[in-house]
VOBA-1610 file (N, C-alpha, C; in pm, whole numbers, padded with zeros to 5 digits, always signed):
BEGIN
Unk-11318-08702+00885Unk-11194-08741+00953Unk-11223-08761+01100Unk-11213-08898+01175Unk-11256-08904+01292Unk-11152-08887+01404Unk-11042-08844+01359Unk-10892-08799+01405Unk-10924-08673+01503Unk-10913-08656+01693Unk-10873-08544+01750Unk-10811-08456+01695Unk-10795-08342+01613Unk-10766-08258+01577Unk-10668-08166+01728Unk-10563-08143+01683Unk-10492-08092+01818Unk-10497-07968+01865Unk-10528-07887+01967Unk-10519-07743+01998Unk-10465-07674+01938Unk-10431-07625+01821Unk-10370-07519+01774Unk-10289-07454+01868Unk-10377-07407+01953Unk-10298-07254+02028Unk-10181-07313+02026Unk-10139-07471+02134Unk-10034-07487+02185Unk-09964-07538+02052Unk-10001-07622+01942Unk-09958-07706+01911Unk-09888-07647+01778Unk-09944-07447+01769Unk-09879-07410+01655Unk-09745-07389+01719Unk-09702-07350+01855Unk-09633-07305+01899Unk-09495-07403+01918Unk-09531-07531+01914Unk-09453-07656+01942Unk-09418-07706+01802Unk-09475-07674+01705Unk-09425-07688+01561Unk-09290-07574+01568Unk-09350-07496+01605Unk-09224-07339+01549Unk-09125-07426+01708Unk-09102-07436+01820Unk-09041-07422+01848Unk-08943-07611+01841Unk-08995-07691+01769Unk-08955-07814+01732Unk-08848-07805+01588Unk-08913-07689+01534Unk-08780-07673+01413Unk-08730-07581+01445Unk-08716-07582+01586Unk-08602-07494+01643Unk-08502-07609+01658Unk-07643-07296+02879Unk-07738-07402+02990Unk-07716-07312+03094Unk-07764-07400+03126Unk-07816-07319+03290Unk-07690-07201+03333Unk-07733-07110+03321Unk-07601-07059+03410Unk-07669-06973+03513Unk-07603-06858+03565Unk-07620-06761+03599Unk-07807-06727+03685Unk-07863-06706+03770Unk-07969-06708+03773Unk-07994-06620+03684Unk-08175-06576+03635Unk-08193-06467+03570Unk-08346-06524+03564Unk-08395-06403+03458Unk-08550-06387+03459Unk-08592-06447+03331Unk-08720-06508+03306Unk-08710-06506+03114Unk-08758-06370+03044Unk-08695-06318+02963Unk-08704-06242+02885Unk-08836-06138+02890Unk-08845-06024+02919Unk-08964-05920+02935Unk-08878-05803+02940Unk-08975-05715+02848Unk-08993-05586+02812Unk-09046-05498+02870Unk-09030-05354+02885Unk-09156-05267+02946Unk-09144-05122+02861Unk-09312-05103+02806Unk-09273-04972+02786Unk-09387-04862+02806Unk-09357-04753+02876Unk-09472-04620+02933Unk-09480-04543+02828Unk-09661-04564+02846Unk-09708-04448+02773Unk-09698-04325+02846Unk-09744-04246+02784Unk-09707-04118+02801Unk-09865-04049+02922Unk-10001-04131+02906Unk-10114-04139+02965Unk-10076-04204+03091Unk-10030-04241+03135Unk-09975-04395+03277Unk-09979-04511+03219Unk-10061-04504+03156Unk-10049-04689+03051Unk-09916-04717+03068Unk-09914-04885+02993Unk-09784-04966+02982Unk-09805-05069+02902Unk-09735-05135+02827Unk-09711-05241+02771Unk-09592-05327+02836Unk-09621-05452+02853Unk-09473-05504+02922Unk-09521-05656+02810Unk-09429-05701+02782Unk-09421-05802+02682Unk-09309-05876+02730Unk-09392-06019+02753Unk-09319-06164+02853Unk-09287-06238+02664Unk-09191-06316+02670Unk-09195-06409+02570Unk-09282-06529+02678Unk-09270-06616+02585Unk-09412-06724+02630Unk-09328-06880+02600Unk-09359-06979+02670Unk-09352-07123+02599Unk-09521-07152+02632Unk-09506-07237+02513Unk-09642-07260+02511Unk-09694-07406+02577Unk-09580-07498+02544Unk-09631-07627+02620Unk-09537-07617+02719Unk-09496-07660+02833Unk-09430-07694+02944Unk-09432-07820+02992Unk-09377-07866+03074Unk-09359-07987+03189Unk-09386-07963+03306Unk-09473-08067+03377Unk-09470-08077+03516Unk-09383-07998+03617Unk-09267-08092+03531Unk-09147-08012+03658Unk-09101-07893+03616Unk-09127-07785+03515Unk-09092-07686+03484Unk-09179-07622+03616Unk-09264-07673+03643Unk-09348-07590+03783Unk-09262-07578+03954Unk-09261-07473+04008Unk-09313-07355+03970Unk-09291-07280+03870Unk-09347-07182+03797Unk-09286-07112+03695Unk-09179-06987+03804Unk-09096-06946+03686Unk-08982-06818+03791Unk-09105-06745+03824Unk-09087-06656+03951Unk-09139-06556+04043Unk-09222-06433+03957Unk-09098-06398+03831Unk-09154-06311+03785Unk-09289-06283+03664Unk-09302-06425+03676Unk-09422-06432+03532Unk-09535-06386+03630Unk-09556-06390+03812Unk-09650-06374+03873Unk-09682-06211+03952Unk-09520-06187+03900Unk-09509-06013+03923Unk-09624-05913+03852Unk-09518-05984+03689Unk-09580-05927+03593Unk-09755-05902+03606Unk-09781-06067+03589Unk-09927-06087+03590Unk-09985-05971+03708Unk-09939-05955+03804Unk-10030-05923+03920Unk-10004-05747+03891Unk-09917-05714+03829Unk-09922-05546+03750Unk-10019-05551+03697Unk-10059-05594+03595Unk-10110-05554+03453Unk-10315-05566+03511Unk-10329-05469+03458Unk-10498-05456+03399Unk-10527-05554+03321Unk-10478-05598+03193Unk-10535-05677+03077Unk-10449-05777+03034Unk-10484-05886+03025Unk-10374-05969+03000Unk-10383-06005+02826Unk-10291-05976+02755Unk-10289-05989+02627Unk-10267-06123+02537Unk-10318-06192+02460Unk-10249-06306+02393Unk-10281-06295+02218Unk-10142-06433+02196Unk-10196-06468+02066Unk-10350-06455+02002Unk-10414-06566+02115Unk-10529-06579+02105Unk-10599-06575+02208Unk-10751-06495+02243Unk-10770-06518+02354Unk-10850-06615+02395Unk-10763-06707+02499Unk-10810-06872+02528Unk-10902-06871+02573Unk-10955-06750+02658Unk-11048-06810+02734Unk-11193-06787+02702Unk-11195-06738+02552Unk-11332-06732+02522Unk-11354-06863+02365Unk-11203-06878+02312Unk-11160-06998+02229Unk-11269-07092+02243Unk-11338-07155+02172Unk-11451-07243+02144Unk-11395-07344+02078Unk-11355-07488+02152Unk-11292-07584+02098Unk-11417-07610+01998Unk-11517-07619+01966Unk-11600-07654+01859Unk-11576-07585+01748Unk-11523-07476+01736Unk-11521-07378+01638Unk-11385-07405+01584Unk-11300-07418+01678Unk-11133-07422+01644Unk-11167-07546+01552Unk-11204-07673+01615Unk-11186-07780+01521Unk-11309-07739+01392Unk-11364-07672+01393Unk-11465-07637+01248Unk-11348-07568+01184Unk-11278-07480+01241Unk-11169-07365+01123Unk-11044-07496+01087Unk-11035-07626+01154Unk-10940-07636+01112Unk-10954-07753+01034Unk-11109-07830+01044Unk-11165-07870+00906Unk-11250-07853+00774Unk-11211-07698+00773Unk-11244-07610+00690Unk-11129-07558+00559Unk-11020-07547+00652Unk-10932-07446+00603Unk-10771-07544+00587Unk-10837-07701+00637Unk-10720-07773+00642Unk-10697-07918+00618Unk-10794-07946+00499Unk-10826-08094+00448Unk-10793-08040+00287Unk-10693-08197+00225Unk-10676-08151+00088Unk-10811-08159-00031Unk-10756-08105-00081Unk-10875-08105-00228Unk-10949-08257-00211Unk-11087-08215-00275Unk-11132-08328-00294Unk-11080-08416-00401Unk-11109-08612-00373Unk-10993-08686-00457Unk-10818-08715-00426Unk-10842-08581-00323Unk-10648-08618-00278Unk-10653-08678-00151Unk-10550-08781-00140Unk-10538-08803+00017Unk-10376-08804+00063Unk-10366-08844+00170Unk-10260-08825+00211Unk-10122-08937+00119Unk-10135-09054+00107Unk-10066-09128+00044Unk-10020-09080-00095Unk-10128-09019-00148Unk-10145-08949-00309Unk-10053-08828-00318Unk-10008-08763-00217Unk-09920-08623-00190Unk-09813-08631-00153Unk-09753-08746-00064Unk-09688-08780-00009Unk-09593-08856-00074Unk-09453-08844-00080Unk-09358-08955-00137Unk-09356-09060-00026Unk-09360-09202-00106Unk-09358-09293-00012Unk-09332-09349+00078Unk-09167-09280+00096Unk-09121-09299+00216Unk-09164-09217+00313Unk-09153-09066+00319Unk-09181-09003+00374Unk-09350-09032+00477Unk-09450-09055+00364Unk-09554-09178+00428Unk-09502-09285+00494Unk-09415-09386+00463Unk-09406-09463+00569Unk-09330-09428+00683Unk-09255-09324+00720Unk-09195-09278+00809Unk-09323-09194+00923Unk-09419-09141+00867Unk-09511-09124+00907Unk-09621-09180+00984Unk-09666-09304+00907Unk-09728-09433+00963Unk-09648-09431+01107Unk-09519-09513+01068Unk-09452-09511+01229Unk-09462-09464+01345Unk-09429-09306+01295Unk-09457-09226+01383Unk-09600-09244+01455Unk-09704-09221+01385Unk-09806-09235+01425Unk-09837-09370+01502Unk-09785-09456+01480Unk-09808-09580+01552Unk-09758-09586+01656Unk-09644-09501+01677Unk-09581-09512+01803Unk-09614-09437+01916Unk-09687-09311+01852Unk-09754-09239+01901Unk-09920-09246+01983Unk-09980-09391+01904Unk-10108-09452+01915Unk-10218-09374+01822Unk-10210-09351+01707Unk-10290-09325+01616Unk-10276-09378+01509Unk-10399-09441+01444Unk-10382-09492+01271Unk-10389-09331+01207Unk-10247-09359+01150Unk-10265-09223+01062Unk-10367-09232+00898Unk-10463-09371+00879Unk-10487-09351+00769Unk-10659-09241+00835Unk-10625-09173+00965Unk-10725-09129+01046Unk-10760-08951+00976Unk-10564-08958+00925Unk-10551-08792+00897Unk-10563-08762+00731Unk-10571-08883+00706Unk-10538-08933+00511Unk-10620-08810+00424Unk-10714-08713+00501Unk-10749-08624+00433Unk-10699-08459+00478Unk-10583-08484+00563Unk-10519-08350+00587Unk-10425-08314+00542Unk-10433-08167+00527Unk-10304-08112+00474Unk-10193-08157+00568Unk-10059-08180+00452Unk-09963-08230+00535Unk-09915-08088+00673Unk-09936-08041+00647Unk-09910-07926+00786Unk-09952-07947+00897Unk-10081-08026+00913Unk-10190-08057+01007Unk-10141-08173+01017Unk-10098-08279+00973Unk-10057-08382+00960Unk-09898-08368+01057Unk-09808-08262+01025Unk-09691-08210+01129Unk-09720-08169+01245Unk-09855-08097+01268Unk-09894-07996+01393Unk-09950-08155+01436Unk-10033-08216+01427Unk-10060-08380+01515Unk-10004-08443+01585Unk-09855-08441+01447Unk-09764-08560+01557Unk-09703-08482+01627Unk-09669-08399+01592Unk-09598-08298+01692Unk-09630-08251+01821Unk-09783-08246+01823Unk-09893-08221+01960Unk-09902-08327+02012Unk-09863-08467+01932Unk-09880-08577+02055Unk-09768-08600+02102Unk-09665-08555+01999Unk-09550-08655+02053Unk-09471-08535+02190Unk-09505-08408+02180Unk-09444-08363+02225Unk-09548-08379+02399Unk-09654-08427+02412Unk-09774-08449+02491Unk-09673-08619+02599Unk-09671-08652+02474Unk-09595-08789+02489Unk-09475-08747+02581Unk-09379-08660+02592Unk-09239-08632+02652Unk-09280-08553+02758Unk-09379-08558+02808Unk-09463-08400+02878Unk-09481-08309+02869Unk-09426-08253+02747Unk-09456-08119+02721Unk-09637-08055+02660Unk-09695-07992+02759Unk-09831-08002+02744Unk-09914-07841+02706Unk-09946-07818+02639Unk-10002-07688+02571Unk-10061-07631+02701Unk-10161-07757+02783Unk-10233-07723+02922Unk-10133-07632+03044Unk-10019-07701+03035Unk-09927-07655+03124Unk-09845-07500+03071Unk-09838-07500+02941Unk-09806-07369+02890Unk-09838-07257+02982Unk-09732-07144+02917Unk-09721-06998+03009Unk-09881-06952+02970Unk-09924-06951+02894Unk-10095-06872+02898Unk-10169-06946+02942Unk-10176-07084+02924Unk-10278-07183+03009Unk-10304-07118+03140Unk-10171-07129+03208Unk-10149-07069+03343Unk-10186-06929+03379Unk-10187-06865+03279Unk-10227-06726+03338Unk-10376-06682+03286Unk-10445-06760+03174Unk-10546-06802+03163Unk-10595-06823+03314Unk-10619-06973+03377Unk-10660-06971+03501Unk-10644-06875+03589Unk-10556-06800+03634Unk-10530-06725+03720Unk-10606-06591+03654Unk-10625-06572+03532Unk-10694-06406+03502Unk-10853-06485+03528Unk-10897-06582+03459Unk-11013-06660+03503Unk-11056-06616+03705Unk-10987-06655+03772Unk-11046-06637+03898Unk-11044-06507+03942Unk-10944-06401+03879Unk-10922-06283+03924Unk-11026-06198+03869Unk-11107-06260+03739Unk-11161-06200+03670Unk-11095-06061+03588Unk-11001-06132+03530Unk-10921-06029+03449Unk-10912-06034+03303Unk-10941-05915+03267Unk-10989-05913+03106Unk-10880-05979+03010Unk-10890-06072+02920Unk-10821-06101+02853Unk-10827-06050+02700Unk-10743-06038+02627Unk-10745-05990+02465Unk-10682-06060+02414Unk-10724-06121+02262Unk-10661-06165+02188Unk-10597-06114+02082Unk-10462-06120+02046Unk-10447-06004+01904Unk-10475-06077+01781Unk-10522-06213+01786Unk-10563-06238+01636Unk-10691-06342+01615Unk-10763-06462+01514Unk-10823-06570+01553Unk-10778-06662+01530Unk-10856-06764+01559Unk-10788-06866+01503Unk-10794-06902+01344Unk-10874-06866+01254Unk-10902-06855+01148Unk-10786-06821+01106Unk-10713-06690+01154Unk-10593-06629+01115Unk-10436-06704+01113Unk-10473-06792+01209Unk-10384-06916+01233Unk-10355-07005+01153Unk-10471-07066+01152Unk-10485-07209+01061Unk-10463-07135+00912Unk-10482-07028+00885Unk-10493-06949+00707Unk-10339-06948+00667Unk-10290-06934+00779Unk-10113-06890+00749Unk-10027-07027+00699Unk-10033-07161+00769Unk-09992-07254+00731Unk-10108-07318+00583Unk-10247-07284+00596Unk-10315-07323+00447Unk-10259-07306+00371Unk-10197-07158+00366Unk-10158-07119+00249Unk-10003-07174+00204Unk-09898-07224+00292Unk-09824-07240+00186Unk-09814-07325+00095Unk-09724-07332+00009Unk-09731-07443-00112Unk-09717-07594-00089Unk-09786-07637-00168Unk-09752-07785-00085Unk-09647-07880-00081Unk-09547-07812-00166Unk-09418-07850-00193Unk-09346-07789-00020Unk-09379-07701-00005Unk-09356-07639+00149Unk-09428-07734+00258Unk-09513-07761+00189Unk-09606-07811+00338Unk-09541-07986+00358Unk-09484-08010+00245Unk-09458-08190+00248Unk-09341-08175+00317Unk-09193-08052+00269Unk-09075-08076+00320Unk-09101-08015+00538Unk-09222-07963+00543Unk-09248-07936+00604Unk-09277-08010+00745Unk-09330-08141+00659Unk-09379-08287+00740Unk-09260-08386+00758Unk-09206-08373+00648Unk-09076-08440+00665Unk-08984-08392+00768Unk-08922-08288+00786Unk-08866-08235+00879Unk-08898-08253+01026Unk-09014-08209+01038Unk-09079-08248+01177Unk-09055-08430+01223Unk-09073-08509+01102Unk-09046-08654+01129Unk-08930-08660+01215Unk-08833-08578+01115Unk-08684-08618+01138Unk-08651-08573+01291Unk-08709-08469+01319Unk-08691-08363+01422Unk-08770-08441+01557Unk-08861-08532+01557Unk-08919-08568+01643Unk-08843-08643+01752Unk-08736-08759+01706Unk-08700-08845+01787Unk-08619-08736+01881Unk-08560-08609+01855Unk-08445-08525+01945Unk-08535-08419+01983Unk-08636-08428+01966Unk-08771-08283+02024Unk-08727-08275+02187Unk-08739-08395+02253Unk-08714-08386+02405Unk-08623-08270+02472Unk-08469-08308+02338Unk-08340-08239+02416Unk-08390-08091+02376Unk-08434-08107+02240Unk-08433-07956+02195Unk-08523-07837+02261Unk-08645-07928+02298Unk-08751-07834+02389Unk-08678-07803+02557Unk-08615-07947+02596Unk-08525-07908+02741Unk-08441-07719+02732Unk-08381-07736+02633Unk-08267-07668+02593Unk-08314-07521+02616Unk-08429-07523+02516Unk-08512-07394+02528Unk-08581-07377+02601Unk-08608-07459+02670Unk-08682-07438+02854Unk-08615-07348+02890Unk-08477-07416+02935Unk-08382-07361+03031Unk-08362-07216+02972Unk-08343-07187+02833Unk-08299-07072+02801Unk-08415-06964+02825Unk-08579-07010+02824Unk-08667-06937+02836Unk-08642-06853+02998Unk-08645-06993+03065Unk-08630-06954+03206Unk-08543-06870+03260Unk-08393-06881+03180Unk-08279-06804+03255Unk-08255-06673+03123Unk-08342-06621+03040Unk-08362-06516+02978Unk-08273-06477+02881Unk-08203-06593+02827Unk-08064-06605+02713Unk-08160-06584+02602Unk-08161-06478+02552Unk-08139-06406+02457Unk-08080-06463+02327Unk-07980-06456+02322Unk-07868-06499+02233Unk-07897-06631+02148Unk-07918-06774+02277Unk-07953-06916+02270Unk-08123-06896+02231Unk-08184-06844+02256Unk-08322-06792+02189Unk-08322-06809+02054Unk-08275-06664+02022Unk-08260-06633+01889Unk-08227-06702+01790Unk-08106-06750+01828Unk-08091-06917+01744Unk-08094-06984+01745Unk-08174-07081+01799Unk-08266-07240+01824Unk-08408-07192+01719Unk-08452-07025+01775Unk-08590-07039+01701Unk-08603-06988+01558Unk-08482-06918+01505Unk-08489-06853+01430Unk-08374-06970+01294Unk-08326-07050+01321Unk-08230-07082+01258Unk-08281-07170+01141Unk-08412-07259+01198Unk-08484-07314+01073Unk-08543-07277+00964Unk-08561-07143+00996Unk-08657-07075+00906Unk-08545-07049+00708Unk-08464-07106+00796Unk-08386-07059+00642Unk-08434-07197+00542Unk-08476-07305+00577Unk-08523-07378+00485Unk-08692-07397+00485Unk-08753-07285+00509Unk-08875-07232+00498Unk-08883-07111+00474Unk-08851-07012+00366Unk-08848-06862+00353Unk-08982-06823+00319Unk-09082-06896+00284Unk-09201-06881+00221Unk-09335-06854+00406Unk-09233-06950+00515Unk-09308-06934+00632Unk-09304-06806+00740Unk-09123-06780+00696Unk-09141-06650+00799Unk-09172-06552+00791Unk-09213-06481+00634Unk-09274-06364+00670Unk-09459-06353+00714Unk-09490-06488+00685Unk-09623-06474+00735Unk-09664-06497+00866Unk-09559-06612+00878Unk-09547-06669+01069Unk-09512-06569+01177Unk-09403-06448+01166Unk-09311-06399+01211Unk-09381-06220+01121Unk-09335-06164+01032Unk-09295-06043+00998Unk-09394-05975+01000Unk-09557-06036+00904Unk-09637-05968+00942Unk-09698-05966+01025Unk-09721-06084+01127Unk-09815-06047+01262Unk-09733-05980+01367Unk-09613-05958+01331Unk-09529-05865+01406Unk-09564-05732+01382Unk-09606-05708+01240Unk-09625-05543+01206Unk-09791-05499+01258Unk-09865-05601+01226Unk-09980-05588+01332Unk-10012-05583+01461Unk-09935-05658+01540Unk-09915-05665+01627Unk-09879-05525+01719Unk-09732-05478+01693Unk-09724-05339+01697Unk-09826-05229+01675Unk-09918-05257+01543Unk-09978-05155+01553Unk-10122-05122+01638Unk-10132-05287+01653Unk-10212-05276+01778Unk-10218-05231+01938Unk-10077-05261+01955Unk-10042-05257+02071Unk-09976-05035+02098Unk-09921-05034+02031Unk-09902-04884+01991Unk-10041-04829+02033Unk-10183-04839+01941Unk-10254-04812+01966Unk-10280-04796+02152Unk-10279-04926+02218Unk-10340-04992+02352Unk-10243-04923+02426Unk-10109-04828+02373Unk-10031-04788+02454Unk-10083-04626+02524Unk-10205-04599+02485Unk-10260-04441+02503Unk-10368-04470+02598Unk-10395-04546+02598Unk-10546-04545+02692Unk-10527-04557+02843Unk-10424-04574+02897Unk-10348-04526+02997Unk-10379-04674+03107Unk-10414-04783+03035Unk-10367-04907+03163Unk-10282-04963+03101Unk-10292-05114+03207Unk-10181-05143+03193Unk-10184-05327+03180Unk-10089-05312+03017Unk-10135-05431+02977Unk-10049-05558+02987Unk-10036-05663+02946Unk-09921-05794+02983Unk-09882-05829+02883Unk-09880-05878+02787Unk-09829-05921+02630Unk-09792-06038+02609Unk-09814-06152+02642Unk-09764-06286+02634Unk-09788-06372+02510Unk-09659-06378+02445Unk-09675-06406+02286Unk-09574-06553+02295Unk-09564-06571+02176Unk-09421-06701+02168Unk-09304-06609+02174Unk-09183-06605+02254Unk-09048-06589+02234Unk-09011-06566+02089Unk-09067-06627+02026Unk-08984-06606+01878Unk-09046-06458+01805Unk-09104-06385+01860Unk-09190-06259+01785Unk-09114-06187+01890Unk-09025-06160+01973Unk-08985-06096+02049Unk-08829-06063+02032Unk-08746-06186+01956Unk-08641-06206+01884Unk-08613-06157+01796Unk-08507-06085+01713Unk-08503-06065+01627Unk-08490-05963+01515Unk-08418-05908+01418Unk-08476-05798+01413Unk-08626-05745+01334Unk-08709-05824+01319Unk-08856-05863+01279Unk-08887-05826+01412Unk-08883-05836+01538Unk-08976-05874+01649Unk-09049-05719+01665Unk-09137-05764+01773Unk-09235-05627+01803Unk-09177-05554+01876Unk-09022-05593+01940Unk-08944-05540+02083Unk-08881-05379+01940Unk-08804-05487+01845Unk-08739-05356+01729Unk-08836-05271+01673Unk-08951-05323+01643Unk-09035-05266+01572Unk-09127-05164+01639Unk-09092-05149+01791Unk-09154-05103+01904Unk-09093-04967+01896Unk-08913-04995+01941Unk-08803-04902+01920Unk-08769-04825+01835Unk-08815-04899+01689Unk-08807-04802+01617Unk-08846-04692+01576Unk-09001-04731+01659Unk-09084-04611+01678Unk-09100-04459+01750Unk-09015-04508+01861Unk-08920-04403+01943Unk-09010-04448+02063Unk-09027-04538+02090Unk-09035-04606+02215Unk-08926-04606+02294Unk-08947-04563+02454Unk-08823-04662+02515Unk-08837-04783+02557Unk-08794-04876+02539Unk-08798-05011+02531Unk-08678-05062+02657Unk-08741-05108+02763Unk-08671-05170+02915Unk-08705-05253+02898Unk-08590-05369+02940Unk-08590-05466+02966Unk-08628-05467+03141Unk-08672-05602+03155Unk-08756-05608+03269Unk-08667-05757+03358Unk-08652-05739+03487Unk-08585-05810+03540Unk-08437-05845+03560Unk-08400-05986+03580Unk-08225-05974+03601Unk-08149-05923+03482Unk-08072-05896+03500Unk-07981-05874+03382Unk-07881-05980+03354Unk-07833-05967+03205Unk-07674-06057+03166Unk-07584-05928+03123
//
C-alpha cells in the first residue's frame, strides 16, 4: 500500500472526537490529586489536533506543565518511531488476503468514499487493502488537516516540545500496538458502519470540532460529555475497549505513580475524563480526593 498512513496518536483522537459557547471565562477541565508521600497526579483533558488560531493555548496548560516532574501520555511521543507506528499499522490493519476494499464495502458507501478521497487529494484505490477503520482514521486525518485542525498543533505535541527542551521525562500509559489492536478487532460489520458514519460526519467536522474547542477551552463539562460520549450508542462493541478498559488500567497505573512522591501531569483525550467510566470516577471511587483544578462554573 503506497498510501501515507496517518499518525495515529492524533488521528485516533479526531476519529473519537468527529463522532462526537463561549461563555463565562474559565479553564479547560483538570483534576488534582495528593498522595499521601508529596506526590500528585493532576489530569488535563487533552485535544489532540488544534488550529493555528486556537494559539495561545489558556495560561493554565503552562501552569500545570511547569508543576509537574513527569509528563504523562496516551502514548509517549517523544520516543514514538514513525517507522514502527506505520509497521504496527500495516501489520495489524490490512484486510485478509484476496479482500479489498471494493469487495467489503457496499457500493455506495465506496463511492461516497472515492469522493471523499478525491476531494481530499488521494486515489483511494491507494487504501484498497485497508481495514475500513484505517480507511475512516485517513480521511478523517486529512480532512480534518484540511480545516486546520493538526495532530502537530495538538495539546501533547505542544508539551512534547516544551518537556523536549526542558528535558522532562515523559511516560506513556500504553503502545501503539495497543491502539491500532482495539479498532482491529472490531467486527467488520462495525468497522464498515463505522466508515460510513465518518463519511457522513465529515462535511460538518469543522463546526463540530469548533464547538468542542471552545468547550475544551472554557472547561464545560456538561457540553463535553455529550458531543463525546453521545455516538457511542451506535457503536456499543467500541466503548468498552476505547473508553472502559483503558480507563481501568489506566487508574491502576496511575494509583500505583501516586506513592512515589512526585509529581506527575496526565494529559489524555477529554473523553476518558468524562463520564461515569472515566479515570476522574474511577479515581474517587477509590477514596481519592479528587479537586478540580482552576476556574470554576
Amino acid at each position: 500500500m503506497g498510501a501515507r498512513l496517518p499518525r495515529l496518536s492524533g488521528a485516533l483522537a479526531g476519529l473519537v472526537a468527529a463522532l462526537l459557547a463561549r461563555g463565562a471565562a474559565a479553564d479547560p477541565a483538570a483534576w488534582r490529586i495528593e498522595g499521601e508521600r508529596g506526590g500528585e497526579i493532576t489530569l488535563l483533558g487533552s485535544m489532540h489536533v488544534l488550529r493555528a488560531s486556537d494559539y495561545p493555548l489558556p495560561p493554565l496548560v503552562d501552569e500545570l506543565y511547569a508543576r509537574a516532574d513527569v509528563l504523562v501520555m496516551e502514548l509517549d511521543l517523544d520516543d514514538l518511531d514513525p517507522a514502527a507506528e506505520q509497521a504496527a499499522l500495516r501489520s495489524a490493519a490490512m484486510l485478509p488476503a484476496g479482500n479489498t476494499l471494493p469487495s467489503v464495502l457496499d457500493a455506495g458507501v465506496y463511492k461516497s468514499a472515492q469522493q471523499h478521497a478525491r476531494a481530499l487529494g488521494i486515489d483511494l484505490e491507494l487504501l484498497d487493502h485497508a481495514e475500513p477503520w484505517l480507511v475512516a482514521v485517513t480521511l478523517l486525518d486529512l480532512g480534518m488537516h484540511k480545516m486546520g485542525f493538526e495532530a502537530e498543533r495538538g495539546v501533547e505535541q505542544y508539551l512534547v516540545g516544551k518537556a523536549a527542551h526542558d528535558h522532562k521525562e515523559i511516560i506513556g500509559l500504553e503502545t501503539i500496538e495497543k491502539q491500532v489492536g482495539i479498532f482491529h478487532a472490531l467486527p467488520a460489520k462495525d468497522q464498515r458502519a463505522l466508515l460510513a458514519q465518518t463519511l457522513e460526519e465529515l462535511d460538518s467536522a469543522d463546526t463540530t470540532m469548533s464547538e468542542l474547542t471552545t468547550a475544551w477551552r472554557d472547561g464545560h463539562l456538561e457540553t463535553m460529555t455529550e458531543k463525546l460520549l453521545a455516538d457511542f450508542d451506535d457503536f456499543p462493541q467500541l466503548y468498552p475497549a476505547l473508553v472502559t478498559e483503558r480507563n481501568a488500567a489506566w487508574t491502576d497505573e496511575l494509583e500505583r505513580r501516586l506513592e512515589d512522591g512526585q509529581r506527575y501531569l496526565v494529559v489524555v483525550g477529554a473523553l476518558h475524563l468524562v463520564g461515569k467510566d472515566s479515570v476522574i470516577e474511577r479515581l474517587g471511587a477509590r477514596g481519592h480526593r479528587v479537586l478540580r483544578v482552576g476556574a470554576q462554573h
